[in-house]
N, C-alpha and C positions, 0 to 999 in steps of 0.2 A: 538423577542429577538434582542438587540442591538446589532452591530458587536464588543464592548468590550467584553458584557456578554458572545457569541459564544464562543470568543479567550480564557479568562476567563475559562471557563465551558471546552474545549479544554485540556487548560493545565491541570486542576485539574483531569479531567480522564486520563489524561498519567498520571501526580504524583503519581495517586491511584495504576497505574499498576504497577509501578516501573520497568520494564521495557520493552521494545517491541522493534521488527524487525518490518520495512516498506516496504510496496512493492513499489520502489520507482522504477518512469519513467523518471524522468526529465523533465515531465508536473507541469504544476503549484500546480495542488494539491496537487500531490504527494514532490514534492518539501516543499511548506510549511508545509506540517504534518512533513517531516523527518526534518528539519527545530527546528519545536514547540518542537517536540519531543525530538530533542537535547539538544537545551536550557534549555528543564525541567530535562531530565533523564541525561544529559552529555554522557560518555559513556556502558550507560545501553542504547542506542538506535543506533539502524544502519540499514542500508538500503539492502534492497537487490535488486538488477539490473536483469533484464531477458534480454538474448541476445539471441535473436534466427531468425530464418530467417521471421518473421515474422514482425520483428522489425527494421525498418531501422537504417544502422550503424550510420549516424550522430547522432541519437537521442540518440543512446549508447556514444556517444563523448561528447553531449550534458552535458549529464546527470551526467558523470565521473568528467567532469570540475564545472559542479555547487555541487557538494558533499565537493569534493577540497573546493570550495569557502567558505562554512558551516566549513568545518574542522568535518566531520562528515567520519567515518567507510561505507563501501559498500563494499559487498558479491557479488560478479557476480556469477551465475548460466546459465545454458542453459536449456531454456526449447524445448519440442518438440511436441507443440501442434498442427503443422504443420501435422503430422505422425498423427493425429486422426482423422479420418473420420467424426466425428461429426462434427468438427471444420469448414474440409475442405468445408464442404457442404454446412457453412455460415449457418446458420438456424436464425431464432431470438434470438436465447441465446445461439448464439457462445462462447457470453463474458464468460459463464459459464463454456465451457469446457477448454478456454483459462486462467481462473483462477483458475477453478480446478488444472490445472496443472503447476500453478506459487505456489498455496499457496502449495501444495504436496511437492515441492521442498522447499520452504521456512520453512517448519513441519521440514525438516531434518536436515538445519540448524539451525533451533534457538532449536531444539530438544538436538543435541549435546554442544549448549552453555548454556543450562538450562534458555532459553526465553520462556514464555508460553502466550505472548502476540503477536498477530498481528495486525497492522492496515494496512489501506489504505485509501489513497485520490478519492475513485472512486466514481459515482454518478452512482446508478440504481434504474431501476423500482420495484416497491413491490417486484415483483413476484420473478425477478431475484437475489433481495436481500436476500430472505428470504431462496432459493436455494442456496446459496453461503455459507449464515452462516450454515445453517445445513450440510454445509461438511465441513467448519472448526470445528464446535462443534464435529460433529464425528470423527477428528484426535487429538483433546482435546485441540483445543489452544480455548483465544477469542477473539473476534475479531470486530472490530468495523470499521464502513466509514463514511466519514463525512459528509456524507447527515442527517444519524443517529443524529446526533450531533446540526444539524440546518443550516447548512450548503449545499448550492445546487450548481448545476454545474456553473461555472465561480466566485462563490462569493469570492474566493482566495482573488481578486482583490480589492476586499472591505479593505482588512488588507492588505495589501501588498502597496498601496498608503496612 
């Protein structure tokens, strides 16, 4: 698929949601979906930030000033994936228990603003994939990443020059 068609195919699945909350980092991915996301939905899209100690502060300073620069909404949250032993122990699919508990806190927010969309910029393997969405499915939002979409890790880069 072309990186038009991607961008293309992109937008038309945010339009379709009409709206969504991003788990946004202030890494590239996550930056350009919250980004596309804007441009299509205006303010039916906003971002959510995790700050925890997990997360070095620059990257939270980072991230505040490129949102600003979009002119886009961000939710700060604190997660505390830190405190779960699964986490801490590192395993192969840390990533799991660490966005267990980003998208839990994100369910509360877009819960209370009547958003039943999530996305995210993140790139995982099947496995870890297929475990993520079955815990957003089971708190009822859905949920999509851009790997899903044709989209692999660094290809940001591709649209973004």
């Amino acid at each position: 698929m072309t990186t038009e068609k991607k961008y293309n195919k992109l937008r038309s699945i945010l339009k379709e949601m009409e709206n969504v909350v991003v788990a946004f980092s202030g890494g590239v991915d996550s930056t350009f979906l919250l980004k596309v996301a804007y441009d299509v939905l205006k303010d039916r899209a906003f971002g959510v930030l995790a700050v925890s100690p997990s997360y070095p502060s620059r990257e939270y300073s980072y991230a505040m000033k490129v949102a600003k620069q979009i002119g886009v909404r961000v939710e700060i949250i604190n997660t505390k994936e830190i405190d779960d032993v699964r986490f801490v122990n590192n395993p192969v699919d840390r990533c799991y228990f660490c966005k267990s508990e980003l998208f839990k806190k994100i369910s509360e927010i877009a819960g209370s603003e009547a958003y039943k969309n999530m996305v995210d910029g993140s790139n995982f393997d099947d496995k870890l994939r297929e475990k993520i969405i079955k815990k957003i499915k089971e708190i009822g939002y859905t949920y999509i990443t851009l790997d899903l979409e044709g989209y692999h890790r660094g290809s940001m880069n591709e649209l973004i020059k």
